[in-house]
Short mmCIF file of the C-alpha atoms (twelve columns), coordinates in Angstrom:
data_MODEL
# 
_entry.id   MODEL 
# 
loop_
_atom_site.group_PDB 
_atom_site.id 
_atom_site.type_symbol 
_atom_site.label_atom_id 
_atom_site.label_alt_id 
_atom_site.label_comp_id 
_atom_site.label_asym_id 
_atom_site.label_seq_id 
_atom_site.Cartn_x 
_atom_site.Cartn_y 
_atom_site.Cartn_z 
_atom_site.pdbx_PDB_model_num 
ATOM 1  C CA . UNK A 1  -86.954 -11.671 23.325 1 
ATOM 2  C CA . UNK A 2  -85.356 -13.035 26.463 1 
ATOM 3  C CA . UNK A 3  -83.100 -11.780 29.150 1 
ATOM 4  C CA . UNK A 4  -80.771 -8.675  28.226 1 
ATOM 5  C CA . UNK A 5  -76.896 -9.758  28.093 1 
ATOM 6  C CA . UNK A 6  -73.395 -7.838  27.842 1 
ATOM 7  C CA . UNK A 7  -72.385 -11.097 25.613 1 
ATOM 8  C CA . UNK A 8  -75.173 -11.700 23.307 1 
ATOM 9  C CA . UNK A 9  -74.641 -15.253 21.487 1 
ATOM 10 C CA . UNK A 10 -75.345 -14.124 17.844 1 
ATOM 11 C CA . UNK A 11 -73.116 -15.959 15.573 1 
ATOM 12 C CA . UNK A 12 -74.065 -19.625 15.040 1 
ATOM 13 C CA . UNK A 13 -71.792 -22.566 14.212 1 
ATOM 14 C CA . UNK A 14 -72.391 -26.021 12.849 1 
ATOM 15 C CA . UNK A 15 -70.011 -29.014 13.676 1 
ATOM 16 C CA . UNK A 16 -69.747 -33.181 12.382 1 
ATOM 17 C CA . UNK A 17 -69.017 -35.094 15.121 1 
ATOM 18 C CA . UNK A 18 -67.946 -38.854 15.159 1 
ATOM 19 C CA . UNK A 19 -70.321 -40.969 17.583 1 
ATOM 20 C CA . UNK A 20 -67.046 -41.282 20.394 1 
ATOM 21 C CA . UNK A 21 -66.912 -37.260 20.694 1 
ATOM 22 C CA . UNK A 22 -70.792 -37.629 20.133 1 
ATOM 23 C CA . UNK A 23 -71.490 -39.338 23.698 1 
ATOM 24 C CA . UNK A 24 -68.578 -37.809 24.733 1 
ATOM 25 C CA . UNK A 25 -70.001 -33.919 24.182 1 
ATOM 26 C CA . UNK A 26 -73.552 -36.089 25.943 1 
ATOM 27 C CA . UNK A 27 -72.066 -37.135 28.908 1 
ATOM 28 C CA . UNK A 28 -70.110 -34.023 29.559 1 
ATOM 29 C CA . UNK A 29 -73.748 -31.950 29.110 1 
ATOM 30 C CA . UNK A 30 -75.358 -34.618 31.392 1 
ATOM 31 C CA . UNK A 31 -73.189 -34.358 34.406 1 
ATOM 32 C CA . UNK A 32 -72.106 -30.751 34.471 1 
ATOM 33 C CA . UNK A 33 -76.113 -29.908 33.272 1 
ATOM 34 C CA . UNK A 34 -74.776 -27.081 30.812 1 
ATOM 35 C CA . UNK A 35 -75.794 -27.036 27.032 1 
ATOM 36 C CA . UNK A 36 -73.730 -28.389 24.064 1 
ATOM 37 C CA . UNK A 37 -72.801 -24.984 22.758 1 
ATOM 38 C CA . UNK A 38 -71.516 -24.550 26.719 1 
ATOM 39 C CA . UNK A 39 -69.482 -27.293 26.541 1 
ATOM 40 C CA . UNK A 40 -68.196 -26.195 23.091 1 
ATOM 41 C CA . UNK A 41 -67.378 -22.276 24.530 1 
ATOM 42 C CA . UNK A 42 -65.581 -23.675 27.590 1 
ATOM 43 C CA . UNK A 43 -63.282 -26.051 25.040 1 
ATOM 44 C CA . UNK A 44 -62.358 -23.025 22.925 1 
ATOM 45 C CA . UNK A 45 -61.413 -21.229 26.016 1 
ATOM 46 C CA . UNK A 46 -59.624 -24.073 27.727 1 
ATOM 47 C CA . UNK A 47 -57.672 -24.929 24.091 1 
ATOM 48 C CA . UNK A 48 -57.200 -20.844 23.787 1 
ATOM 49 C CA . UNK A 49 -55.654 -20.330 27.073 1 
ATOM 50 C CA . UNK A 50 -53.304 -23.638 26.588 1 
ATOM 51 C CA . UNK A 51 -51.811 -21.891 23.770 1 
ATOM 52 C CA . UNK A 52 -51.008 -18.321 25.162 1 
ATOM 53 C CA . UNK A 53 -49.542 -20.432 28.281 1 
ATOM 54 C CA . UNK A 54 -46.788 -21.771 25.717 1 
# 
């Protein structure tokens, strides 16, 4: 089943992407050598913490 977790990633989401955010969302997971869905968890938390910093 793989490895146990306190944060099990259960609840799956589907984006459209233009082809600028496209290579954008590439080239982020090429040089930091994370997944996509990585990349997408640390926006929402970098865009969340923004806001409760206003």
């Amino acid at each position: 089943m793989g490895r146990p977790t306190d944060n099990p990633k259960n609840i799956s989401l589907k984006v459209r992407l233009d082809s600028d955010t496209s290579e954008k969302l590439e080239e982020c997971t090429r040089i930091l050598e994370v997944s996509k869905a990585e990349i997408v968890r640390q926006g929402v938390h970098r865009v969340y913490d923004g806001l409760m910093e206003q």
